[in-house]
C-alpha positions in Angstrom: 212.1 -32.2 116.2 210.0 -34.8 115.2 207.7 -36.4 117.8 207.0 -40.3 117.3 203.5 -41.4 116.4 201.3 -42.6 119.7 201.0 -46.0 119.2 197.2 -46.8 120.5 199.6 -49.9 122.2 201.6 -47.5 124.3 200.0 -46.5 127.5 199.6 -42.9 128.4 198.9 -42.0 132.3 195.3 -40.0 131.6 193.5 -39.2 128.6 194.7 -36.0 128.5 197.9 -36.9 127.4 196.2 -39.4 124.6 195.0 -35.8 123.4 198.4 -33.9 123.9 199.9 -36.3 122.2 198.6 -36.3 119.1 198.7 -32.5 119.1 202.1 -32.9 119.7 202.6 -35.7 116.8 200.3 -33.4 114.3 201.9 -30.2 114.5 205.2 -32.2 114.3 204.6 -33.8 110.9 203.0 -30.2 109.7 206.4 -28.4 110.7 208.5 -31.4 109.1 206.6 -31.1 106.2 206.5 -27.3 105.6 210.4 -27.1 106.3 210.7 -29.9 103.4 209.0 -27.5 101.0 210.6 -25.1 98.6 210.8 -21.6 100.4 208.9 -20.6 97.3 206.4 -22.8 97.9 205.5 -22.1 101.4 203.9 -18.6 100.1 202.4 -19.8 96.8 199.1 -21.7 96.4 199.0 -24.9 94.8 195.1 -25.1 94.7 191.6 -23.3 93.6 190.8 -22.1 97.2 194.3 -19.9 97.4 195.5 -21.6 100.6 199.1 -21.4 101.4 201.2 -23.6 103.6 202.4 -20.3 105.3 198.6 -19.1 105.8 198.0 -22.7 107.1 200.6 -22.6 109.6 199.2 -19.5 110.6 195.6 -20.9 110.4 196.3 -23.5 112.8 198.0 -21.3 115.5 195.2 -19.3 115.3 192.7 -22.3 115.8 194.2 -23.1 118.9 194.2 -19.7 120.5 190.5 -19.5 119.4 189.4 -22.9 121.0 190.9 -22.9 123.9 192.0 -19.0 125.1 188.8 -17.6 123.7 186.7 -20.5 124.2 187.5 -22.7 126.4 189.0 -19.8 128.9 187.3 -17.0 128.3 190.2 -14.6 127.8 189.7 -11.4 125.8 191.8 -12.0 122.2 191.8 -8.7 120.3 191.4 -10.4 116.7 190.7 -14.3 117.0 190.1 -13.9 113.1 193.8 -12.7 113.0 194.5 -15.3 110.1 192.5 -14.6 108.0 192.0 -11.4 105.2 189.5 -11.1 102.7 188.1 -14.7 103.5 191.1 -16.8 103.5 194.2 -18.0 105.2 196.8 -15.2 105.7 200.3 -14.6 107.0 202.1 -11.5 106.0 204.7 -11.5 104.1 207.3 -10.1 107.3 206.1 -13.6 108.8 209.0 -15.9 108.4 208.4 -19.7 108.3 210.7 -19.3 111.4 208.5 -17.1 113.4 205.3 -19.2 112.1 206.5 -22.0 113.9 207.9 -20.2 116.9 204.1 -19.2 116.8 202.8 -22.8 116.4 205.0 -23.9 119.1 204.2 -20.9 121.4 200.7 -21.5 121.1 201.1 -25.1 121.3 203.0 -24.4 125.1 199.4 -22.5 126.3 197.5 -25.1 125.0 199.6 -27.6 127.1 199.0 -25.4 130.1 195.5 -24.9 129.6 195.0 -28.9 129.3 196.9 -30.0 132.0 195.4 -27.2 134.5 191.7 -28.9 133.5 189.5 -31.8 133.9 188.5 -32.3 130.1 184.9 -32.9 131.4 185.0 -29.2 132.6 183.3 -27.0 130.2 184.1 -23.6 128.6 183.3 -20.0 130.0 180.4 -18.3 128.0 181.3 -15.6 125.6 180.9 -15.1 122.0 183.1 -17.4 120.7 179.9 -20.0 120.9 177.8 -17.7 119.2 174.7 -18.1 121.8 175.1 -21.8 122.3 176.2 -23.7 125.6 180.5 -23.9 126.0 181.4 -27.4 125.2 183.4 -29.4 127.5 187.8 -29.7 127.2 187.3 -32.6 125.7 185.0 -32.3 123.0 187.1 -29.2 122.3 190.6 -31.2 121.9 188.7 -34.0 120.1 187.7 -30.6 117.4 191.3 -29.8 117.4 192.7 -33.1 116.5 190.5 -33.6 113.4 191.3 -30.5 112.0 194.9 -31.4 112.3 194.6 -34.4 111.0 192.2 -32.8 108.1 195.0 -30.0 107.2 197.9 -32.6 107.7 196.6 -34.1 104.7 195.7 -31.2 102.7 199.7 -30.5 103.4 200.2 -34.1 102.1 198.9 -33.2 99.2 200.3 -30.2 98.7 204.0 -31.4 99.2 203.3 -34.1 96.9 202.4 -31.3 94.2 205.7 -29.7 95.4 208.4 -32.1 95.7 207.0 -35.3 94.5 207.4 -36.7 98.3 204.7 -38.7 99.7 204.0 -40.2 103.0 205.1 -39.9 106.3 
């Protein structure tokens, strides 16, 4: 399903929802995109660094439960480096582009929870996710999240673009 872009004209009821929003838009436009690819493009790299789509789909999962169960909420995660191997991106190769996005949008229900259940001035629990420093607050946390989005969206642009010759939206 593709979820329309949030018009800065349409109002939203809190500014919560401005952040769910976009969430909800980004990892839209990334599933769109990565269905529109070549299956055997989704497990091949394009680029220098080695990325994959699949590995980004998986990066991004994993960047959610890392900011916000980890972080923001303290919970104990058994390997939030799970998406990564040898210094990169990784999904394995029994990880279907189906169950990647049933990830995604799995992770991307929490997240929803985890928002909606908080004031986005209230600040994380302290663990070792911060590495020493002070927790941020919700928001500064969502306002992380949507810029790396919006960072990989685009390195997906690209990527497609390489693929398929598509471009845009």
């Amino acid at each position: 399903m593709t979820v329309p872009f949030p018009e800065p004209t349409i109002p939203v009821p809190t500014r919560a929802e401005v952040f769910l929003g976009y969430l909800d838009y980004f990892r839209s436009r990334l599933l769109s995109k990565l269905a529109a690819l070549p299956a055997d493009d989704l497990r091949s790299s394009r680029l220098p660094s080695g990325w994959t789509p699949a590995g980004l789909l998986r990066h991004l999962t994993y960047v959610e439960l890392r900011w916000l169960e980890w972080g923001f909420e303290g919970r104990d995660v058994a390997n939030p480096w799970g998406d990564s191997r040898d210094g990169r991106w990784y999904a394995a190769p029994d990880e279907t582009p189906e169950s990647l996005a049933a990830a995604l949008s799995a992770q991307a229900a929490r997240t929803r929870a985890i928002v909606e259940s908080h004031d986005l001035a209230d600040t994380g629990q302290p663990s070792d996710r911060w590495d020493g420093d002070d927790p941020p607050s919700l928001e500064r946390i969502l306002f992380h999240l949507l810029q790396e989005y919006a960072r990989h969206a685009g390195h997906l642009d690209i990527v497609t673009e390489l693929a398929t010759g598509g471009t845009g939206e």
